[in-house]
C-alpha positions as CSV (number, residue, x, y, z in Angstrom):
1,X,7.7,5.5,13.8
2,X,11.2,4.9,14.9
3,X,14.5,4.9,13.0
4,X,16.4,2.8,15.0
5,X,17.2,-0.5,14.4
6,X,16.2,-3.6,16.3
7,X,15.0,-6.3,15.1
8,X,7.6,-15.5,-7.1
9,X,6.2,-17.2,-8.9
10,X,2.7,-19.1,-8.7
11,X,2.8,-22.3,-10.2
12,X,-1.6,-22.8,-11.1
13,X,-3.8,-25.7,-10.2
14,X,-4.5,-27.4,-12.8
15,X,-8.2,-27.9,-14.1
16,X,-9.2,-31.3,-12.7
17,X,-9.9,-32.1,-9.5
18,X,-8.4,-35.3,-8.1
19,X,-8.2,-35.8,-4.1
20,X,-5.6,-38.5,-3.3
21,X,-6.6,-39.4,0.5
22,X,-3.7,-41.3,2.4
23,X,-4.8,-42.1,6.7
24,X,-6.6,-38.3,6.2
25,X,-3.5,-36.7,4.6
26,X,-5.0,-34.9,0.9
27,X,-2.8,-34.5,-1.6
28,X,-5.4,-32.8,-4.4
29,X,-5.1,-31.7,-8.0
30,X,-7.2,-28.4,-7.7
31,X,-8.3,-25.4,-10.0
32,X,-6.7,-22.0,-9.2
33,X,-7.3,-19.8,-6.6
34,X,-10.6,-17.9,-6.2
35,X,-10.9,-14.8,-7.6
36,X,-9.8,-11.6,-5.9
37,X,-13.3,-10.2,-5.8
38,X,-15.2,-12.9,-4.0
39,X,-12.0,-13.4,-0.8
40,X,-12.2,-12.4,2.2
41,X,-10.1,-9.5,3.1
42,X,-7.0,-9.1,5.8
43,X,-10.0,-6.9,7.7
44,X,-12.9,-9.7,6.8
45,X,-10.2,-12.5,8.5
46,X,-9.3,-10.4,11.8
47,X,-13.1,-9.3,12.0
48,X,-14.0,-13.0,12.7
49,X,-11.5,-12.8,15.6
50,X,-12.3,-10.0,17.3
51,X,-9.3,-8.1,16.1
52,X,-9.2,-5.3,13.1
53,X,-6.2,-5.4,10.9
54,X,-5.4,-2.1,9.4
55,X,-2.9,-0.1,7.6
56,X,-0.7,3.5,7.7
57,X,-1.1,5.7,5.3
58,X,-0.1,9.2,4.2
59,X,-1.7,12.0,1.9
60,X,0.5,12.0,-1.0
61,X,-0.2,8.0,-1.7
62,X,-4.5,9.4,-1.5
63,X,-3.6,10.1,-5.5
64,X,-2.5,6.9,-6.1
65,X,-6.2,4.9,-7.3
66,X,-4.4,2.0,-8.1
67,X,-3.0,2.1,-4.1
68,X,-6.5,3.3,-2.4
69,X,-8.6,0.6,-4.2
70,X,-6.7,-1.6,-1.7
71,X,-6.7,0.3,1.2
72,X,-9.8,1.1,1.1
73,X,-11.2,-1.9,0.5
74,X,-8.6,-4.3,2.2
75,X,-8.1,-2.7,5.8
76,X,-10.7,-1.8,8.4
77,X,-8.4,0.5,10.1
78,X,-5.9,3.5,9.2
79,X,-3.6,5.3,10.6
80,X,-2.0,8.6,8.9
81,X,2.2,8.6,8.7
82,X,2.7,12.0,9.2
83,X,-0.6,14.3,8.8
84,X,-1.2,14.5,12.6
85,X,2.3,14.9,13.8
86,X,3.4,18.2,15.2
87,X,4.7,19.8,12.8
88,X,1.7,18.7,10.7
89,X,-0.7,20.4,12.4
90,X,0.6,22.8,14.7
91,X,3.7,24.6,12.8
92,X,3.5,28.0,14.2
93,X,2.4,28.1,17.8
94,X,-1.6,28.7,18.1
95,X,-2.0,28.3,14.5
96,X,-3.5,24.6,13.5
97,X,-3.9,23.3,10.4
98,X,-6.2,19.9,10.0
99,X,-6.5,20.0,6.1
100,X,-4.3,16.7,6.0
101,X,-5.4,14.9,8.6
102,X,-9.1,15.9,7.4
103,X,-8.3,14.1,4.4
104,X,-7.2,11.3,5.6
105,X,-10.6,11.0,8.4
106,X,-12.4,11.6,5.3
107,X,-11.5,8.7,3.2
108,X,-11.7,6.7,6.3
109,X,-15.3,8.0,6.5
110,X,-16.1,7.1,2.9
111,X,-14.6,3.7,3.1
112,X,-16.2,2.9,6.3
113,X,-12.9,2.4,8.6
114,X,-11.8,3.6,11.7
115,X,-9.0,5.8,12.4
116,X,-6.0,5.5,14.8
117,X,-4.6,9.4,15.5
118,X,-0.9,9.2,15.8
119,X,0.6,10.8,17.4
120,X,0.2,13.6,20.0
121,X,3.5,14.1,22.2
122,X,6.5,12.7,20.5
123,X,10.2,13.5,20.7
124,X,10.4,13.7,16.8
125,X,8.9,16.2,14.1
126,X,8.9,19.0,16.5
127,X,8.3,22.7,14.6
128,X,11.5,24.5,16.5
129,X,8.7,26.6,18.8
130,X,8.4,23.8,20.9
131,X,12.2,23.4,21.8
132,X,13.1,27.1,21.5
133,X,10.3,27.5,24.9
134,X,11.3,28.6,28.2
135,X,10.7,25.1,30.4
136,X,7.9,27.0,32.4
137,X,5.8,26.9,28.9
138,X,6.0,23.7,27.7
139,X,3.3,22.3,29.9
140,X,0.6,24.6,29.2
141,X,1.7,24.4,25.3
142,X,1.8,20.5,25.2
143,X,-1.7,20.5,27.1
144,X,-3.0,23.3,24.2
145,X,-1.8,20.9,21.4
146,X,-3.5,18.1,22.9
147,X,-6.3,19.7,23.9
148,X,-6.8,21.6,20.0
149,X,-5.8,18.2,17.9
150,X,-7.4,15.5,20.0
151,X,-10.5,18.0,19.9
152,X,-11.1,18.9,16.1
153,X,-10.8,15.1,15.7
154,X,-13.7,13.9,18.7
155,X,-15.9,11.5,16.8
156,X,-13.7,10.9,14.3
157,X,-10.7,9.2,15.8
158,X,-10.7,5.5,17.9
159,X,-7.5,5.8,19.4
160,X,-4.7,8.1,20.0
161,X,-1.0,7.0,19.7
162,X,-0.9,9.5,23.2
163,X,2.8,9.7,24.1
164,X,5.2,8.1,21.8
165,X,8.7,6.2,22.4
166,X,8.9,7.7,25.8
167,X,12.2,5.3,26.5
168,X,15.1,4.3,25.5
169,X,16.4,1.1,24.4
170,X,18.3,0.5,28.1
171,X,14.8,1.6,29.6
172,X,15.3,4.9,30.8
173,X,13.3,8.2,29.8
174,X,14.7,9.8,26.4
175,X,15.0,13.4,27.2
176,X,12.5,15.6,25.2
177,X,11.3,18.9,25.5
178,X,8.6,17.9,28.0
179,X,10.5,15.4,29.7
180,X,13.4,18.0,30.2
181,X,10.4,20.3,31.4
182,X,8.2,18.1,33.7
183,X,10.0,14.9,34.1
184,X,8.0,11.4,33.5
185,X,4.8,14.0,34.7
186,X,4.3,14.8,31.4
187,X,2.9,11.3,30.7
188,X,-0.2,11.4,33.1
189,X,-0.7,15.3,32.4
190,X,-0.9,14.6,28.4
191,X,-3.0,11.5,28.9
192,X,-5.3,13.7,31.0
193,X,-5.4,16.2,28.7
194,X,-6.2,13.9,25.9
195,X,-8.9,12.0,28.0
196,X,-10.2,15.8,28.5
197,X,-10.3,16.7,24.8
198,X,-11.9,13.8,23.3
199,X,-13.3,11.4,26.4
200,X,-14.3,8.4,24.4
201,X,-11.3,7.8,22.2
202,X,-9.2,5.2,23.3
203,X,-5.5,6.2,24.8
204,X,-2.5,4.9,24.2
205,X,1.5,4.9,25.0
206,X,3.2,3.1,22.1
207,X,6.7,2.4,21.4
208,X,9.3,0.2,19.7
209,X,11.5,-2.2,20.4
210,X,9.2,-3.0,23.3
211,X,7.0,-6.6,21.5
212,X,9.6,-8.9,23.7
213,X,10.9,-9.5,27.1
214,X,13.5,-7.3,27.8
215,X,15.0,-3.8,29.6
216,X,12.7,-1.8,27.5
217,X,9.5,-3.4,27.7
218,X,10.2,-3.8,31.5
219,X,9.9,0.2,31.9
220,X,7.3,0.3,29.9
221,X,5.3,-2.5,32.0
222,X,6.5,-0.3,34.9
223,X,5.4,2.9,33.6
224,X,2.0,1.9,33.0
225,X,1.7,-0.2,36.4
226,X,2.0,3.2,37.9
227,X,-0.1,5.1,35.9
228,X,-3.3,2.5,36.6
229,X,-2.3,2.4,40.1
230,X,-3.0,6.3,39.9
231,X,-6.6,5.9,38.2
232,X,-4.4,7.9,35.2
233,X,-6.5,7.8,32.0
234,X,-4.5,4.7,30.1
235,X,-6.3,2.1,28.0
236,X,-3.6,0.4,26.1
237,X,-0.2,0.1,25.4
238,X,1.0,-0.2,21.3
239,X,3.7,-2.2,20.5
240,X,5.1,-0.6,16.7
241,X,6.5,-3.8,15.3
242,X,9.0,-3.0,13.0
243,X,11.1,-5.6,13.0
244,X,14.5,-6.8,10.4
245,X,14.8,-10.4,9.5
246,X,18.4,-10.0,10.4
247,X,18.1,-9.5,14.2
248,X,15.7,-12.8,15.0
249,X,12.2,-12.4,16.0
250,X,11.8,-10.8,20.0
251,X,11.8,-13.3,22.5
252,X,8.5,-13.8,24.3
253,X,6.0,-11.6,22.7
254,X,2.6,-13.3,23.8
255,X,3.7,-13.9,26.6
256,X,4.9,-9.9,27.0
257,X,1.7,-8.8,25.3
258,X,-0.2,-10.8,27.5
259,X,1.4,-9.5,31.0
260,X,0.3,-5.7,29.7
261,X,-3.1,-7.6,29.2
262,X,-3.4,-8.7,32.4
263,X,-3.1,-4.9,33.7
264,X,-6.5,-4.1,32.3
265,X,-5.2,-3.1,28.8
266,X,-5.6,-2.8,25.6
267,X,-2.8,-4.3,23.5
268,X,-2.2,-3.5,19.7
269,X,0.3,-3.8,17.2
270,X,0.6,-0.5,15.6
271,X,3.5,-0.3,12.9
272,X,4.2,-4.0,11.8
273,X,6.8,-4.0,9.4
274,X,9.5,-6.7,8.5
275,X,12.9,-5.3,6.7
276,X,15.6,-7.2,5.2
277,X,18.7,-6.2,3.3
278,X,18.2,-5.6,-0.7
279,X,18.3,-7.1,-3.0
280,X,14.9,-8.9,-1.5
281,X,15.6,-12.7,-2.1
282,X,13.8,-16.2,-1.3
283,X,15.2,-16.7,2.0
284,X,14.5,-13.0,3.1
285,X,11.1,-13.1,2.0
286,X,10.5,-16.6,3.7
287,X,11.3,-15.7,6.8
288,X,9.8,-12.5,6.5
289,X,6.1,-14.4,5.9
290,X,7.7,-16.5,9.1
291,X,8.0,-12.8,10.9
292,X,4.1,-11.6,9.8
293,X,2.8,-15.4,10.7
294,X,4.7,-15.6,14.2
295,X,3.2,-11.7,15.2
296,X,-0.4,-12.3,13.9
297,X,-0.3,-15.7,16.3
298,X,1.0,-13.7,19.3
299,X,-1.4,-10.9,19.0
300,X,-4.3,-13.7,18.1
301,X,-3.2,-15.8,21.5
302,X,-4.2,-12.7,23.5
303,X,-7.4,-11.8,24.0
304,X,-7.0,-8.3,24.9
305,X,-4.4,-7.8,21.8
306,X,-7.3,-5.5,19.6
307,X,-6.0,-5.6,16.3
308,X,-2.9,-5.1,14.1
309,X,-1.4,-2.1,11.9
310,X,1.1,-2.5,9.3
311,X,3.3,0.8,8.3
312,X,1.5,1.0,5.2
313,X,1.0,-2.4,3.3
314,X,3.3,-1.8,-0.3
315,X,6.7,-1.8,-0.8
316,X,6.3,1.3,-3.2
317,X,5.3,3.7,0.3
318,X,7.7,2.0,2.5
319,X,9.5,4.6,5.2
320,X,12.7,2.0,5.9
321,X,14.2,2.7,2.2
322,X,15.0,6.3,3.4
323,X,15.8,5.6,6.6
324,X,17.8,2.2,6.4
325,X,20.1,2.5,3.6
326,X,20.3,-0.7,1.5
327,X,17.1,-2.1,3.4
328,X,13.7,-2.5,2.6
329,X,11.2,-5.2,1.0
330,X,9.4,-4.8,4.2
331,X,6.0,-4.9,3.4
332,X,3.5,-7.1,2.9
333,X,3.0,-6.1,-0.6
334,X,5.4,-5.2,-3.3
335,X,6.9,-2.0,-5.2
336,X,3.8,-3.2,-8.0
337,X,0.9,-3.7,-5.2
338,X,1.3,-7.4,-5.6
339,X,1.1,-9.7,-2.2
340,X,4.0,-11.4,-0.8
341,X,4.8,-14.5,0.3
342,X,4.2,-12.7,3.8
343,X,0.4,-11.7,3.1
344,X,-0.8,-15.3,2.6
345,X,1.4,-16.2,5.8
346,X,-0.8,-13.7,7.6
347,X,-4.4,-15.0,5.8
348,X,-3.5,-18.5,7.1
349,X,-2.4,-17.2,10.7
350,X,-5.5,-15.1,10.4
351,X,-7.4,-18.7,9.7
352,X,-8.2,-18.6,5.8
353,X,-10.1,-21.5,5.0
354,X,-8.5,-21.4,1.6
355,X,-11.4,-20.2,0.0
356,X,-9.1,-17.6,-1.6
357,X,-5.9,-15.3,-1.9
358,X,-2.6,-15.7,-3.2
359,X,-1.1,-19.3,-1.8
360,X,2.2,-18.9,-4.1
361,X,5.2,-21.0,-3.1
362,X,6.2,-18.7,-0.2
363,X,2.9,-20.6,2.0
364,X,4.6,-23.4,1.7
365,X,6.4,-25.0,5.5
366,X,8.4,-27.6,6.2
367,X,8.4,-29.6,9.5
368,X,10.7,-32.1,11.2
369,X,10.9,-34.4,13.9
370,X,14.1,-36.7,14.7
371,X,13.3,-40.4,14.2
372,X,16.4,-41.3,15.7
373,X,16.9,-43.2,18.8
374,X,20.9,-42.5,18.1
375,X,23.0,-39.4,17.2
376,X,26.1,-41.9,16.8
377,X,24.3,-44.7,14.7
378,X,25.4,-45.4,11.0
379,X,21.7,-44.3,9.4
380,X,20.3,-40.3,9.7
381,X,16.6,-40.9,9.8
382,X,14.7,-37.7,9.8
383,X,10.8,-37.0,9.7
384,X,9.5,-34.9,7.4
385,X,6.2,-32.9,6.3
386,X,5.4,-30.3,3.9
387,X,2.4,-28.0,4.8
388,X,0.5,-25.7,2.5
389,X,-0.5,-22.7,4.6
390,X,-2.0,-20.7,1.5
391,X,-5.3,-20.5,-0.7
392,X,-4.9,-22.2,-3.6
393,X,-2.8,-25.9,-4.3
394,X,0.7,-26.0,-5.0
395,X,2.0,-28.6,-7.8
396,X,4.3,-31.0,-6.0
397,X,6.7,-31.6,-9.2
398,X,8.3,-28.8,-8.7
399,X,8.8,-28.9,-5.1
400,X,12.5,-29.8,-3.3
401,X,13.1,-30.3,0.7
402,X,16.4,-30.2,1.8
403,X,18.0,-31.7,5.0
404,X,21.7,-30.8,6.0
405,X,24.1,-33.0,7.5
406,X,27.5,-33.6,7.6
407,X,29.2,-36.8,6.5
408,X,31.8,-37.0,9.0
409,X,34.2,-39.6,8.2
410,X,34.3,-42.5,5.7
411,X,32.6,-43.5,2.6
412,X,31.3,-40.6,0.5
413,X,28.7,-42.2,-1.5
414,X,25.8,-42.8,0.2
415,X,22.6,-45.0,0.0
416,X,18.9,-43.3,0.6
417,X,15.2,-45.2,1.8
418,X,11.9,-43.9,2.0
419,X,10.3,-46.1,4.8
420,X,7.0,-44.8,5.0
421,X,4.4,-42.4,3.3
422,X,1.2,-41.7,3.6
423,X,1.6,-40.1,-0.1
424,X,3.2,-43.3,-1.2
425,X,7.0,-43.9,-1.2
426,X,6.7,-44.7,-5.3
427,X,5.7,-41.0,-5.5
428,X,9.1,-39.7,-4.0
429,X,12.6,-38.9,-4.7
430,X,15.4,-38.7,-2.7
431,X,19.1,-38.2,-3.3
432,X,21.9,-37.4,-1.3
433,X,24.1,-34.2,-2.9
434,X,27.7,-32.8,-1.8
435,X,27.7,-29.3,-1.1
436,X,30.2,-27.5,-3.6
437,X,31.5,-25.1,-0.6
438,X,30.8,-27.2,2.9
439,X,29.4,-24.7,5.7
440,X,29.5,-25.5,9.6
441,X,27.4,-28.3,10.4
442,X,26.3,-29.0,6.6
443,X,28.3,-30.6,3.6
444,X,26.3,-32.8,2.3
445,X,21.9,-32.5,2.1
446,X,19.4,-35.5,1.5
447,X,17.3,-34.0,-0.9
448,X,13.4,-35.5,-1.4
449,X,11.1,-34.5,-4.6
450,X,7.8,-35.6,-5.6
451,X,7.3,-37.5,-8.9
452,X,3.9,-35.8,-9.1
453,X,0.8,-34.7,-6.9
454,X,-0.2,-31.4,-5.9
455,X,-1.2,-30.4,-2.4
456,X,-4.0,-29.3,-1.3
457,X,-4.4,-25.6,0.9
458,X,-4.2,-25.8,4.1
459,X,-2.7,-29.6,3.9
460,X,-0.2,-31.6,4.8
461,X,2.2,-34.5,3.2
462,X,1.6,-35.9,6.4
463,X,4.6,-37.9,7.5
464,X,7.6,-38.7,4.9
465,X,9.8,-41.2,7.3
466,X,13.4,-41.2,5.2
467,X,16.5,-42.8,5.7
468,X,20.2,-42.6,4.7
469,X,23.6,-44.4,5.4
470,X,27.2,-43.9,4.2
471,X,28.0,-47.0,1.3
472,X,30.2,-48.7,3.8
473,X,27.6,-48.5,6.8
474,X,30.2,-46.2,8.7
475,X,28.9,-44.0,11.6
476,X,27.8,-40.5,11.5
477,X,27.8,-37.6,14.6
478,X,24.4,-36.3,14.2
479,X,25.4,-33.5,17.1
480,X,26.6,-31.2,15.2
481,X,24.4,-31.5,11.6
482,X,23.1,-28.2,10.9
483,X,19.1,-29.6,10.4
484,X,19.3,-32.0,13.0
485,X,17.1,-31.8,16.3
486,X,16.3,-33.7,19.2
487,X,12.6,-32.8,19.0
488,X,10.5,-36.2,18.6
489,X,7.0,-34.2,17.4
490,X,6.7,-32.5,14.4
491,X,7.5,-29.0,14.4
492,X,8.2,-25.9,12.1
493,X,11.9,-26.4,10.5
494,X,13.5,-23.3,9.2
495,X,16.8,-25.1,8.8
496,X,15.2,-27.8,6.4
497,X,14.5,-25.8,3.2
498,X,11.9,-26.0,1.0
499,X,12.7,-25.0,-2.7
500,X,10.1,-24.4,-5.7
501,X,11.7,-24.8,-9.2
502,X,15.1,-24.7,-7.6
503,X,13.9,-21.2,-5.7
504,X,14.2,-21.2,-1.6
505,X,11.0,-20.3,-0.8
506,X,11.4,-21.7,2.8
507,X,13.9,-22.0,5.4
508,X,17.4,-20.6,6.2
509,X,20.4,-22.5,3.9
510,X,23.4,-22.9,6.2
């Protein structure tokens, strides 16, 4: 686990069931969700992709019931925070102690999931021993460790988190007390010596900041190259995932999952988490189910990528608290074990049919396409679509899209059109609104409601086609309007925002 930084309400379905079926677009009056008891879990979901999906956990949450009847029920796969680390289990050297880690293998055991052992050589959580060693010792004591921890758990470990954050963020080596000892050796010789201790785990090098293109995942890609090339005893490569909503989403992650992939390797993601600054509001939490959705589809688009790990799944055990001041939020449930938004965006990414699970207003999307043929035309006429990516309906009354614009110069009242629906143009609104304090790009939005409806999981509107023109027909610059694109197929918007009872559920406001 690294400490450096990188990167509501549900409104129920009502009782009757009326499908309104426009050109294959629904737009249904349901009943509420399923029942918790009868869903399909996170684990159920990944299973029927070939992936797990898991969770971290540590032995003082084991007395929480209210927080193992969840992990034990909703994860395949666990991993333990602390109770294998070095200090953990080795804090006087030659003297081991497994009684946490046992604890933790044994309510894997009696919940029927697997375990991930994390970690054996890592820079952090070193009992002073270990640095206080001549160099000429630390070999033969990091090969013991391995050797004594990797060996009480044979047969009851998958994986082992092998070497940990081996780099730095420019891509060189961080200097540890093995790699001040043995230089980038001790890589291959503690991979051996796991491979040794426990022959049918599966071993891995995992690391943050490393899930897109860049310096760092470069020397990892390099690092393990190498160690193939030598026939060294490496079947994967974790990627930890914790990630901020405040430093965008890393650049290219399929396709840098998939390069590690195409080495012969396993690919996981071993720590997802997705951090914001506190207080926790609408727009955070939106794109933090945007964060979850868009890592879930990366790891599903590879075939190699195995499965998916968050850094334990509530709020109320969260590591980034302590060790981001004035972050947190970044789990995918809350301080009260309630789901997020961000825990039905990963049941739809994960393919829920809608057969159950929270759907709340954070699975709701909004998409846009330009219908423009002219940026420099006196009418703004932008596509819209609202997609329900959760379990259960979502009443439409309640439900607000905004597109921003700016009004450039002339008349300030303005005249709006729906031209074409499948939902029917009688059932929307539409307004255009002055922003009270104009931002770059944005001072005035066109604003479209529903006069009623509901829509349907896993549904779209399907196409709303609106139009709008300044009273006296002057022209607008589109250029520089903050939701504007060029894009002429529907796509996810995240700067046309998608409000539920005057709440931003979706999108970024400019």
């Amino acid at each position: 686990m690294s400490l450096t930084k990188r990167s509501t309400r549900r409104r129920p379905g009502r009782s009757a069931v009326l499908l309104l079926a426009v050109c294959g677009v629904a737009a249904a009056l349901t009943a509420g969700p399923a029942a918790a008891a009868g869903q399909e879990t996170l684990h159920d979901l990944a299973s029927a992709q070939g992936r797990y999906f898991g969770s971290a956990t540590d032995n003082p949450e084991l007395s929480d019931s209210a927080y193992t009847d969840t992990l034990g029920s909703e994860f395949g796969q666990i991993t333990p925070g602390n109770s294998m680390k070095w200090d953990t289990t080795e804090p006087q050297q030659g003297r081991f102690d497994f009684a946490r880690g046992d604890a933790i293998t044994g309510f894997a055991q009696a919940h029927g999931q697997t375990v991930r052992g994390h970690t054996l050589v890592w820079h952090s959580q070193l009992p002073g021993w270990v640095s206080a060693l001549p160099s000429a010792q630390v070999e033969a004591a990091m090969v013991n460790h391995i050797t004594e921890v990797a060996g009480h758990y044979r047969g009851s470990v998958a994986a082992w988190d092998v070497v940990n954050e081996p780099f730095n963020d420019d891509g060189t080596f961080r200097t540890s007390p093995f790699y001040d000892a043995m230089g980038s050796d001790y890589i291959a010789t503690a991979l051996r010596a796991a491979h040794a201790a426990d022959p049918d785990a599966r071993l891995y090098i995992n690391d943050y900041n490393t899930e897109g293109l860049g310096a760092k995942s470069d020397a990892m890609y390099d690092l393990v190259s190498g160690l193939v090339a030598e026939g060294v005893p490496v079947d994967g490569v974790g990627f930890q995932g914790h990630l901020a909503v405040q430093y965008g989403f890393p650049g290219g992650m399929r396709q840098n999952l998939q390069r590690f992939a195409d080495l012969g390797l396993d690919v996981a993601v071993t720590e997802l988490d997705v951090r914001m600054q506190l207080p926790a509001g609408a727009a955070g939490l939106a794109t933090q189910a945007t964060y979850y959705r868009d890592v879930v589809e990366a790891c599903l688009g590879v075939e190699r990528c195995v499965g998916i790990t968050v850094w334990d799944y509530t709020d109320k055990y969260s590591w980034v608290p302590g060790a981001f001041p004035g972050q947190g939020a970044a789990n995918l449930y809350d301080d009260n074990l309630r789901p997020k938004p961000a825990y039905a965006a990963v049941r739809a990414a994960l393919g829920d049919d809608g057969g159950g699970g929270p759907a709340g207003p954070g699975a709701l999307r909004a998409r846009y396409r330009s219908n423009d043929s002219s940026v420099s035309d006196n009418q703004i006429k932008p596509g819209l679509q609202l997609v329900n990516t959760g379990g259960a309906a979502v009443d439409l009354s309640g439900v607000t899209l905004r597109y921003w614009f700016t009004g450039d110069n002339g008349a300030s009242s303005y005249g709006t059109w729906c031209d074409w629906s499948p939902l029917g143009c009688s059932t929307l609104t539409h307004r255009v609104a002055a922003m009270s304090s104009p931002h770059t790009g944005a001072d005035h939005y066109l604003e479209v409601g529903f006069g009623s409806g509901s829509l349907a999981p896993g549904t779209s509107t399907g196409e709303m086609q609106l139009r709008l023109s300044k009273t006296d027909w002057s022209n607008f610059d589109e250029t520089d309007d903050y939701s504007h694109g060029a894009g002429d197929s529907y796509a996810d918007a995240p700067k046309v925002t998608v409000y539920v009872d005057g709440e931003l559920v979706w999108g970024l406001e400019p």
